[in-house]
N, C-alpha and C positions, 0 to 999 in steps of 0.2 A: 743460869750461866752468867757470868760476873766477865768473860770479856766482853771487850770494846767489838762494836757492832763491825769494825772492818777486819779486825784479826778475827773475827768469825766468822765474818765470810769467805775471807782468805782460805780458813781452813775446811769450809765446805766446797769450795772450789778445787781446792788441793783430791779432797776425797773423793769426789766426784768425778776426778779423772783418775784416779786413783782404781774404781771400778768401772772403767771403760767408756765412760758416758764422757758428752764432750761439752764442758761448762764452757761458762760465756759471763762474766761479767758488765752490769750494767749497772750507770749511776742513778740514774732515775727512766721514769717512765717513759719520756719523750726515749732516750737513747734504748731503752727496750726496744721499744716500734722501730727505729731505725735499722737497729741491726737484725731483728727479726726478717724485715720486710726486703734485706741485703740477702738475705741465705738461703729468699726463695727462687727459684729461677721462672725468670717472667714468660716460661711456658707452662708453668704446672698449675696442678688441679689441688686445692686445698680444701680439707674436709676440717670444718671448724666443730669442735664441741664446745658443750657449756662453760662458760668461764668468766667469772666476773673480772677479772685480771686482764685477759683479752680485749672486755670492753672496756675498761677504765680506760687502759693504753694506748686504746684506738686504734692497734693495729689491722682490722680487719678491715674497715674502711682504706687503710691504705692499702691493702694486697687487693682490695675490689678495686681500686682503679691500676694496678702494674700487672697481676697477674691474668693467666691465660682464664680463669674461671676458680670462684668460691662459693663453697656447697656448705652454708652454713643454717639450718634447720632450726639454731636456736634466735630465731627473731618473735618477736612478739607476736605480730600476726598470724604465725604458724603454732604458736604455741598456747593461744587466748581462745582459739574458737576451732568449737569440734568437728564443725565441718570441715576441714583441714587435717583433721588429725594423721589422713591416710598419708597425704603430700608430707608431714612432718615424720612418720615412720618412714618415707622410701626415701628422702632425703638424710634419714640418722645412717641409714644401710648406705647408701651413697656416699656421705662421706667418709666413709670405712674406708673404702676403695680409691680413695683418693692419692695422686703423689706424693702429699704434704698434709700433715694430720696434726694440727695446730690445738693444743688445750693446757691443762696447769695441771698442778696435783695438790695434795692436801697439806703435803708435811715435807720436810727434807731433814735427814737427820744428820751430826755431825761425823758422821763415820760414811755421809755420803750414798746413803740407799733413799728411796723415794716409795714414799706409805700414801695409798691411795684410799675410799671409800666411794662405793656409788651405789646407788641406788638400780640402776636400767643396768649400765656395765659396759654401756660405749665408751666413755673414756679411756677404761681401763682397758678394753681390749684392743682400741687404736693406739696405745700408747704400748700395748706387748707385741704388738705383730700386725703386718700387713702395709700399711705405707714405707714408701721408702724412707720416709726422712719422718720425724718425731720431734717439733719444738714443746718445748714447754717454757712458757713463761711465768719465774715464780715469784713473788714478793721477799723481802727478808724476815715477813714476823710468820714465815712458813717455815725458821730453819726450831729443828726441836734437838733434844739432849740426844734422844735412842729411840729405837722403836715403840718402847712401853710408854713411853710420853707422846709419841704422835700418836697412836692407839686413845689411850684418856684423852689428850687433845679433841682429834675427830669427834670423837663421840662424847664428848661430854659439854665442846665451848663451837664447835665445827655445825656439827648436825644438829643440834637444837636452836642454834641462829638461825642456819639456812632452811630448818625446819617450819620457823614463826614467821619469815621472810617471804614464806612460800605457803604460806596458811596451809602445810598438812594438818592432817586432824592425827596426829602420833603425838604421846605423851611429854615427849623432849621438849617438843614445842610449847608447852606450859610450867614445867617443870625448871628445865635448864639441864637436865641429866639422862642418861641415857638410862635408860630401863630394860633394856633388851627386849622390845615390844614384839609384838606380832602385827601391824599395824599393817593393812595393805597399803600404804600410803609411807610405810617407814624408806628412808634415804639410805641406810648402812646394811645396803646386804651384798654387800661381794665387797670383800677385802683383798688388795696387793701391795708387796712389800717387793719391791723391784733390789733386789741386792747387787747384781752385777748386772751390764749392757745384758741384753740377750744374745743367742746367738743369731744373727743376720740380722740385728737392731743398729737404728741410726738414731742416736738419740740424744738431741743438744738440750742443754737444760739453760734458759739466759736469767738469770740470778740477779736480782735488781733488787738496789740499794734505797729501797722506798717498800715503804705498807702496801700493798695488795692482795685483794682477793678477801678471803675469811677466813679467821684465825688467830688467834693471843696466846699468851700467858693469861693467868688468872692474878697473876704476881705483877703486872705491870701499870701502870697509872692510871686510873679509871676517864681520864684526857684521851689517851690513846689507842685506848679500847672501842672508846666509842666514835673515834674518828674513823676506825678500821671499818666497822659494823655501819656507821651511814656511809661509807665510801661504797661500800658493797651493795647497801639499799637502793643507793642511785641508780643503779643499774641492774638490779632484781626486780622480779614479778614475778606472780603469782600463775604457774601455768596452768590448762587444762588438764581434769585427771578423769581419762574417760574409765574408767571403775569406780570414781565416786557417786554415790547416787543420786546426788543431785544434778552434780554438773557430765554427767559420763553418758556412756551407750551402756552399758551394764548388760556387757554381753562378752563372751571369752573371744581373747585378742589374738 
């Protein structure tokens, strides 16, 4: 893409309401969290997923001190140690059910649809249905050409980062490419291509004018590549995978 990064956002914003969804323009990260933490109402109950975007921008420390309660499962302590592991299952279901179901997505493309990949598939299913309201906070080197480019994207520069980040033992993770594994440990097995709002979906997407989360071109400065990839590492770990057999119960979940 050879436009300038604000007529590009302009025009995923344009598209973005375009299909129903209700964009939100943000210049950088601080103004993220501001207005995110503006559209929740300080009686609701928010159910956080995983998001390296979320913690970059710190907004979830500030809805822990405004709102009524956050039911967010992806903290280190619940996710490091197995004895836990049951509390980190009924807190993922938890915040399912939540008013306010706060996460990111993988890609956003120029015509405005939002391409997902998850491994477990909460994300993606609190972002199709079920809370009332749906933020997603995205970075701009999440905006791609079409869907066949977030597709390659995800799975070839997406899930072999968060793959090595996250010491699964799936081929990506050594490689750089996605092999269409069998790996019990592989990230990309439920795919969503969200084309229009759903029906009875509330879905603001706040669209920020800074690198978050994970995600490149292959085309772009090897400077900026890897400032996206340690911004992401600061606040990634390695969770517990209770079917591995080392560190697991190796026992049917």
């Amino acid at each position: 893409m050879n436009m300038k990064h604000g007529d590009q956002i302009q025009r995923v914003l344009s598209s973005l309401e375009a299909n129903r969804f209700q964009p939100v323009f943000a210049a950088n990260g601080d103004e993220a969290k501001k207005i995110i933490a503006e559209m929740v109402p300080r009686n609701a109950m928010v159910g956080i997923a995983d998001s390296a975007t979320l913690r970059q921008i710190g907004v979830i420390g500030e809805l822990e001190r405004k709102v009524a309660g956050v039911i967010n499962p992806f903290v280190r302590e619940l996710t490091v140690d197995l004895n836990k592991y049951d509390t980190f299952q009924r807190m993922l279901l938890e915040s399912l059910r939540c008013d306010v179901f706060l996460t990111s997505v993988n890609a956003i493309t120029m015509d405005g649809k939002l391409v997902d990949i998850d491994g477990v598939g909460n994300r993606i299913a609190g972002t199709i249905f079920g809370p009332s309201k749906v933020i997603l906070a995205v970075g701009r080197n999440k905006i791609v050409a079409d869907v066949d480019q977030a597709l390659k994207r995800i799975k070839n520069v997406i899930a072999p980062a968060h793959s090595k980040h996250k010491k699964k033992r799936v081929p990506c993770a050594t490689t750089g490419k996605c092999v269409d594994c069998n790996s019990e440990e592989r990230l990309c097995n439920i795919i969503a291509i969200i084309e229009k709002r759903p029906h009875r979906g509330n879905i603001s997407i706040v669209l920020i004018d800074e690198d978050f989360g994970l995600g490149w071109d292959v085309s772009w400065p090897e400077e900026r590549r890897r400032r996206i990839e340690s911004g992401y590492g600061e606040v990634t770990w390695e969770f517990i995978n209770p079917w591995h057999p080392k560190q697991g119960l190796n026992r049917e979940m």
